[in-house]
PLY file of the C-alpha trace (Angstrom):
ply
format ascii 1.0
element vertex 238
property float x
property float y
property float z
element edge 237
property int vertex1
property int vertex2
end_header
112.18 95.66 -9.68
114.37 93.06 -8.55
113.49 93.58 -4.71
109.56 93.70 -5.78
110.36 90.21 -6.65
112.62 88.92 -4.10
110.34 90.18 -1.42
107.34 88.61 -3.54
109.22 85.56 -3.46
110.05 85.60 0.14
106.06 86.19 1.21
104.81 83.03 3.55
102.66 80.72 1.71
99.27 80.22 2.52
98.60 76.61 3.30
95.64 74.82 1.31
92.61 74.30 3.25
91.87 70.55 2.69
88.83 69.26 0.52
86.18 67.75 3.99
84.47 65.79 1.06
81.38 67.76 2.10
79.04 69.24 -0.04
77.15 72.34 -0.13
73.64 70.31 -0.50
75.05 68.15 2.70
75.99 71.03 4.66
72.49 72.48 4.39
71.10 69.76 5.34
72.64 69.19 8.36
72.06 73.16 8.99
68.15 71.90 8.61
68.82 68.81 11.10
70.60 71.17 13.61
67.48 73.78 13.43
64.64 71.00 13.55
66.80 69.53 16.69
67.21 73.32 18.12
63.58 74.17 17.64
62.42 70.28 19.51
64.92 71.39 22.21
63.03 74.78 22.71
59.37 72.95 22.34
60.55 70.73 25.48
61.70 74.00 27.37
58.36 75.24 26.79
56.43 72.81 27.52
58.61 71.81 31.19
58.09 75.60 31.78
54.46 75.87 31.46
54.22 72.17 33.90
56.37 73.76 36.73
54.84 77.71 36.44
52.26 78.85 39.06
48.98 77.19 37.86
46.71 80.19 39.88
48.39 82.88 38.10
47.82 82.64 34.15
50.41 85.50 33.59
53.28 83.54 35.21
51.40 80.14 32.56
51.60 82.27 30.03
54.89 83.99 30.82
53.85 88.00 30.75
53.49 91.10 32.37
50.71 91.60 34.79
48.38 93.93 33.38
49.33 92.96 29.59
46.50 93.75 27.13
44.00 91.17 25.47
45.67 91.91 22.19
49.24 90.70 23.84
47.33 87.67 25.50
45.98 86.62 22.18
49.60 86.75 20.26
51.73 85.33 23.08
49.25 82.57 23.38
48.55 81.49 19.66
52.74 81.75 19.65
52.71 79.57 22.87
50.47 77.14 21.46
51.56 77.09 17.79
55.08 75.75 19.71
53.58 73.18 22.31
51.33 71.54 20.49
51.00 68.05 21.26
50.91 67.61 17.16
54.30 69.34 16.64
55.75 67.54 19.45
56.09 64.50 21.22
56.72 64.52 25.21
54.77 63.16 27.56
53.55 66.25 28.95
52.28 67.99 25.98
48.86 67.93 26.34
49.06 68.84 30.00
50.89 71.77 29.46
48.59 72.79 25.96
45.47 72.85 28.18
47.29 74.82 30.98
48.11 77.58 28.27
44.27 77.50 26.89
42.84 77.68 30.60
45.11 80.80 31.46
44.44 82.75 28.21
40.77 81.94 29.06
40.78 83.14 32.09
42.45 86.27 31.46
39.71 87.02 28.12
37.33 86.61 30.77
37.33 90.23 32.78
35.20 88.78 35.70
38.39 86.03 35.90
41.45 88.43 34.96
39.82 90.96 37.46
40.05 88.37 40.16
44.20 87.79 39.33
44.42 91.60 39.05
43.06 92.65 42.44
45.42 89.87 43.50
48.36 91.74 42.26
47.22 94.93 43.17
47.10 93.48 47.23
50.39 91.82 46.62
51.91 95.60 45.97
50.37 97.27 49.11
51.42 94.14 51.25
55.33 94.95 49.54
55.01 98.40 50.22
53.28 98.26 53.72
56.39 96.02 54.72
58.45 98.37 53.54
56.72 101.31 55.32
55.81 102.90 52.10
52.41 104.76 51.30
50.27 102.94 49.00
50.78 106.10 46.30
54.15 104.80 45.86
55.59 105.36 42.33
57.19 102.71 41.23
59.95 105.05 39.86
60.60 105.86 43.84
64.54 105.92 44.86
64.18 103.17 47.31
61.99 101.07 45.06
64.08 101.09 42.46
67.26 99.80 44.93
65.13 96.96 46.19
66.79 93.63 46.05
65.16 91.65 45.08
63.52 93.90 42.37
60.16 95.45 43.11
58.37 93.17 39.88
59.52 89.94 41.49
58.62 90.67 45.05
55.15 91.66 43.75
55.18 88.54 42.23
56.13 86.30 45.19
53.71 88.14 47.59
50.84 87.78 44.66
51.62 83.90 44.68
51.06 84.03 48.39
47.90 85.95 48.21
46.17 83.73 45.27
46.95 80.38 47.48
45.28 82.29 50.51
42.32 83.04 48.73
41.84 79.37 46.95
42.06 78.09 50.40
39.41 80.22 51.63
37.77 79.63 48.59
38.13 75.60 49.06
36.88 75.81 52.93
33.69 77.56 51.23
33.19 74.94 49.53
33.73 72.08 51.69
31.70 74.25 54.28
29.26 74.37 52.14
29.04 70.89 51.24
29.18 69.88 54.38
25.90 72.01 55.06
24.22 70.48 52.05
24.99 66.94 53.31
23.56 67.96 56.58
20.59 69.26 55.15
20.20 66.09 53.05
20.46 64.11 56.03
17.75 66.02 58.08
15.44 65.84 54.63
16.44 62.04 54.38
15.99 61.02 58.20
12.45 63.09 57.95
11.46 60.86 55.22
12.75 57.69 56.82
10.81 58.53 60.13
8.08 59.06 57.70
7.69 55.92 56.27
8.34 54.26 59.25
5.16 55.66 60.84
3.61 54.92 57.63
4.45 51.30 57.55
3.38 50.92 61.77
-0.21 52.53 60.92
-0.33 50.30 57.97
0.41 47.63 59.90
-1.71 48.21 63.20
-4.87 48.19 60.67
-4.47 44.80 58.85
-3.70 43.41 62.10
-7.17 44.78 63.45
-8.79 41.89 62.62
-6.90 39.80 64.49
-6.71 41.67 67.35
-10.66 41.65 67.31
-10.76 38.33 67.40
-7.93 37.85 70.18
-10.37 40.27 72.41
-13.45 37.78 71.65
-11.90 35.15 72.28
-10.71 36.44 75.74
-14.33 37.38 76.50
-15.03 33.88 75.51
-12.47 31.97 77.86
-13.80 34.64 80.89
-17.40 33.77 80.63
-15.94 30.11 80.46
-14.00 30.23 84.01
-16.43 31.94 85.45
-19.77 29.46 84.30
-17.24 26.82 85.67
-16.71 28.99 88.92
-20.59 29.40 89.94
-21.02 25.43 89.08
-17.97 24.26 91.38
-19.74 26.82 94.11
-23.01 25.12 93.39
-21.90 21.60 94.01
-19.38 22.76 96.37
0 1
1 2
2 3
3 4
4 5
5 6
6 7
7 8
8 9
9 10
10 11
11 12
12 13
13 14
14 15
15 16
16 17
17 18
18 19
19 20
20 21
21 22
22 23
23 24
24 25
25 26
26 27
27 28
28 29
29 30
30 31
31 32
32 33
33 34
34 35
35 36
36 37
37 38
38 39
39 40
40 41
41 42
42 43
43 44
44 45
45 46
46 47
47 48
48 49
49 50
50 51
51 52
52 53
53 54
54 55
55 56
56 57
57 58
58 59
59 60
60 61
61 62
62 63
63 64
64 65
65 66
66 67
67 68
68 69
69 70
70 71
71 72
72 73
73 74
74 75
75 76
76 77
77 78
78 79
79 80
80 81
81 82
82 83
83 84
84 85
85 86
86 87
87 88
88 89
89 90
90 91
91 92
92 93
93 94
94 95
95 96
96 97
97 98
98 99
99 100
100 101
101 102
102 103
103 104
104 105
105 106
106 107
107 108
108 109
109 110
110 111
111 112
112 113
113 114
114 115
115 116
116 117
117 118
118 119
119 120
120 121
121 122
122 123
123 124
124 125
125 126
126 127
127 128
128 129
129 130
130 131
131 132
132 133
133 134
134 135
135 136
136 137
137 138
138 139
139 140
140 141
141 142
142 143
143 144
144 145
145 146
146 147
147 148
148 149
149 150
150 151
151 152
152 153
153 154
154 155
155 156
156 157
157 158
158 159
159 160
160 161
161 162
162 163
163 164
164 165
165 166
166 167
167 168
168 169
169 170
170 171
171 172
172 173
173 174
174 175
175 176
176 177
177 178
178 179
179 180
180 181
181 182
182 183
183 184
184 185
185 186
186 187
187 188
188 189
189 190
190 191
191 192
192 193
193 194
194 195
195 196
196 197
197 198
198 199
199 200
200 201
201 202
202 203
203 204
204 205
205 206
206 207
207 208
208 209
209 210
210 211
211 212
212 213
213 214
214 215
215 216
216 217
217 218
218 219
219 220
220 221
221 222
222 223
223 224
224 225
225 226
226 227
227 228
228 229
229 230
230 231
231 232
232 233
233 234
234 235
235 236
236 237
């Protein structure tokens, strides 16, 4: 009995944690003040994200799979958007980045659109494969596949970045070929109406000055009768 209580007596003592003077109500406030600042924080990351990600492909906007279904599009974009909204969150790109995120979820509920991305990706992975002397029935599961460095998913999606700017360029060259055309064409149709009027405004012209020239003519008749009355009298007296 007596050692139970020596070797009570002889335990350490636990030091008192001092009183921070801070109260329960304070602390969860501050928890609140850390979360608000945490979830701002994240908004901002968002938002930079969606600025800097390639603006032809509206998976990488969106930040999913290739080949993710409408129903994932729809949730990861009403999350997306719930976040960045420019009335949740002030920065100076907000409403940049907001329409960004609308525009790629549009264009991949469109299937004419999305198909357009999609055959993208689906070159991209024969171009990977061809390079790496692989037949285009290549499982992705293949041995060497699945030792590529870097990964097969992000060398897909390098080569389908390189693909989509190929084909807006050709799709911009179109364009400006075809404007160019058009502007031509306006050109011929605007110089054939100039030349038109022109001709319009000579023959106009030519007949109210008809009269005059009429009279020019009769008066030049007159003037050669003239000289040559005065010619047979000067050989008469001559």
């Amino acid at each position: 009995m007596a050692s139970a209580s020596s070797s009570s007596s002889s335990a350490p003592k636990v030091p008192d944690v001092p009183d921070s003077g801070v109260s329960a109500a304070e602390l969860a406030e501050l928890d609140k003040l850390l979360s608000r600042e945490a979830a701002q924080f994240n908004r901002e990351l968002e938002i930079e994200r969606i600025v800097k990600a390639f603006k032809l492909n509206p998976y990488d906007v969106l930040d999913i799979e290739h080949g993710a279904d409408e129903k994932t599009v729809k949730a990861v974009y009403r999350k997306k958007s719930l976040l960045i909204h420019p009335d949740k969150v002030k920065h100076e790109r907000a409403v940049e980045a907001f329409d960004l995120l609308k525009k790629a979820e549009a264009e991949l509920m469109d299937p004419e659109r999305r198909s357009v991305v999609d055959d993208a990706v689906s070159d991209a992975r024969l171009l990977v494969l061809r390079e790496l002397k692989l037949p285009p029935t290549t499982p992705d599961d293949h041995p060497t596949l699945l030792a590529l460095q870097p990964p097969l998913a992000q060398q897909v999606r390098q080569k389908t970045r390189e693909v989509l700017i190929d084909s807006e360029l050709r799709r911009r060259r179109a364009i400006k070929n075809q404007m160019a055309y058009e502007g031509m064409e306006a050109k011929k149709k605007e110089d054939e109406v100039t030349a038109k009027k022109r001709k319009a405004e000579e023959a106009k012209e030519w007949e109210e000055r008809r009269d005059d020239r009429v009279s020019d003519w009769r008066s030049f008749q007159k003037e050669g009768l003239a000289k040559k009355k005065k010619k047979k009298k000067l050989e008469v007296l001559g």
